[in-house]
N, C-alpha and C positions, 0 to 999 in steps of 0.2 A: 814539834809534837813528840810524843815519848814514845816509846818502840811498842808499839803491840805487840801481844802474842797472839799466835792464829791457829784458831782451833776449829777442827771440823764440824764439831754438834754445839750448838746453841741452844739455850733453855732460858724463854722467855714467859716472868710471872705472867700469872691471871690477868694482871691490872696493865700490865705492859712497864712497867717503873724500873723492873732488873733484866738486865741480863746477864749469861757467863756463858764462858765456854768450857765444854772438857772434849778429852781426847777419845774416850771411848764410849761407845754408842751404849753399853749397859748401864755407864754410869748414869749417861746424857738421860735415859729413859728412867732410870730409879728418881731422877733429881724431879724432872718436869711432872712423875707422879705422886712424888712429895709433896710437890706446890698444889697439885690439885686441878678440880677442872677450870678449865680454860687455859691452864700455860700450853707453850708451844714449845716442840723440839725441832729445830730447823738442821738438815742437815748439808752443808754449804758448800759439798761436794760431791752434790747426787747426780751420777751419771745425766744420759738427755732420755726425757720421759721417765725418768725413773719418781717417785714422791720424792720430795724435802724437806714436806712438815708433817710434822704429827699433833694433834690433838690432842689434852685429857679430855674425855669425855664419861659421863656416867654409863656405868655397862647397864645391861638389860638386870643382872644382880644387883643392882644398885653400889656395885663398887665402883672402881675406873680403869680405865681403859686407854692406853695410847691407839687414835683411828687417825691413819692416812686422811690429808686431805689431798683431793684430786691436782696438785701441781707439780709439774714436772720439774727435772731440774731443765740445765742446758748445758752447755760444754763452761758449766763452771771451775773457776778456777783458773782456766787455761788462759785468760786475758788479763787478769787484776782486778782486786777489791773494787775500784770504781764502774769496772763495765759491768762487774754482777749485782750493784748496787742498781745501777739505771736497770739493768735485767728483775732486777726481784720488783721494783716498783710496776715495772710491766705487769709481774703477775697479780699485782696488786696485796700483797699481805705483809700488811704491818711488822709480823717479825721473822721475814724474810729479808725484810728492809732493816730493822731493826739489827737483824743477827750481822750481816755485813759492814755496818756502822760499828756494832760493835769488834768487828774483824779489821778495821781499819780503814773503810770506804772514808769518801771524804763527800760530807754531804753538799758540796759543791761541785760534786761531778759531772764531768760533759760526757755526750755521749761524739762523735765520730764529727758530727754536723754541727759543732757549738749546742745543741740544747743542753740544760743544767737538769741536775737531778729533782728540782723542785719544777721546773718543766712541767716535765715528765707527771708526777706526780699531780697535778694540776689537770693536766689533760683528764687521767684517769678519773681524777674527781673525787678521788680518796682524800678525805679528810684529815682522818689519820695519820696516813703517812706524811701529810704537807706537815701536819702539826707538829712530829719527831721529827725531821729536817729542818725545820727550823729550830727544833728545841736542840738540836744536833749543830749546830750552828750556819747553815745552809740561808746563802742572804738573797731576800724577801724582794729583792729592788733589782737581779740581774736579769742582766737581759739577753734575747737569745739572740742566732745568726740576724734577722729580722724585724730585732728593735722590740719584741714584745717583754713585758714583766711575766711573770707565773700567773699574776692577779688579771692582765689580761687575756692571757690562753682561758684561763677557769671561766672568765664572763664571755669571753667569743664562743666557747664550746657547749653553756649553757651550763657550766656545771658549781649549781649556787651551793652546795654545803665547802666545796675546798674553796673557792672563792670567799663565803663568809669567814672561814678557819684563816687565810691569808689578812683578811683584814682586822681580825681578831688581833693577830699575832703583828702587825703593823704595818701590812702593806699599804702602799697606797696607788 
């Protein structure tokens, strides 16, 4: 794998298709209101409770607006790209997930007990993010401490849209 660079603020398109990283938070916020509403600025070293992403959204002027969404960070950073990867999948946003993938996470990450980052991601039921884990190259077929696929935590836990997104993508 090639060396990444690792950057604090993330800016992730509308569509979810780009990301980059820059180094400083004015830029990071010029660039994500450039792209418009819906990108995201993730910031991938937000203290614990502090936000980490931000929103374009339409102001009440009808311009835009970077708004806080409600998720905290956690003692990011302090353990490595993979443990914040299974950490952002927790809080469930796609480019939270997103930003540390593109920070260098490996989307085959275990967390402490054998689960895999598409686990994780399956439990939640997030479709989404199962769907950029595996587009991330995150394989469809591992299994955890206890012999399960991703494909069956998603149908033991009830949860049919990451389950159908998993067999979309070719689990079985």
């Amino acid at each position: 794998m090639a060396d990444v660079r690792s950057y604090r603020y993330y800016v992730r398109s509308p569509d979810g298709r780009a990301i980059f990283g820059l180094d400083k938070l004015e830029a990071a916020s010029a660039a994500a209101l450039e792209y418009g509403v819906g990108a995201c600025l993730v910031d991938t070293m937000a203290q614990a409770y502090f936000p980490m992403v931000q929103e374009v959204r339409r102001s009440e002027a009808g311009g835009k607006e970077l708004v806080f969404v409600p998720l905290g960070g956690w003692d990011t950073g302090r353990f490595g790209p993979d443990r914040d990867l299974i950490e952002g999948i927790k809080k469930g946003h796609p480019a939270i997930v997103h930003a540390y993938l593109a920070k260098g996470a490996s989307a085959n990450a275990r967390d402490e007990k054998g689960g895999a980052a598409l686990h994780w991601a399956a439990a939640r039921g997030n479709a989404a993010i199962v769907a950029l884990l595996i587009d991330h190259g995150a394989d469809a077929a591992v299994l955890d401490s206890v012999g399960q696929t991703p494909l069956d935590v998603a149908r033991k836990m009830g949860r049919v849209e990451a389950a159908e997104m998993l067999e979309r993508k070719g689990a079985t």
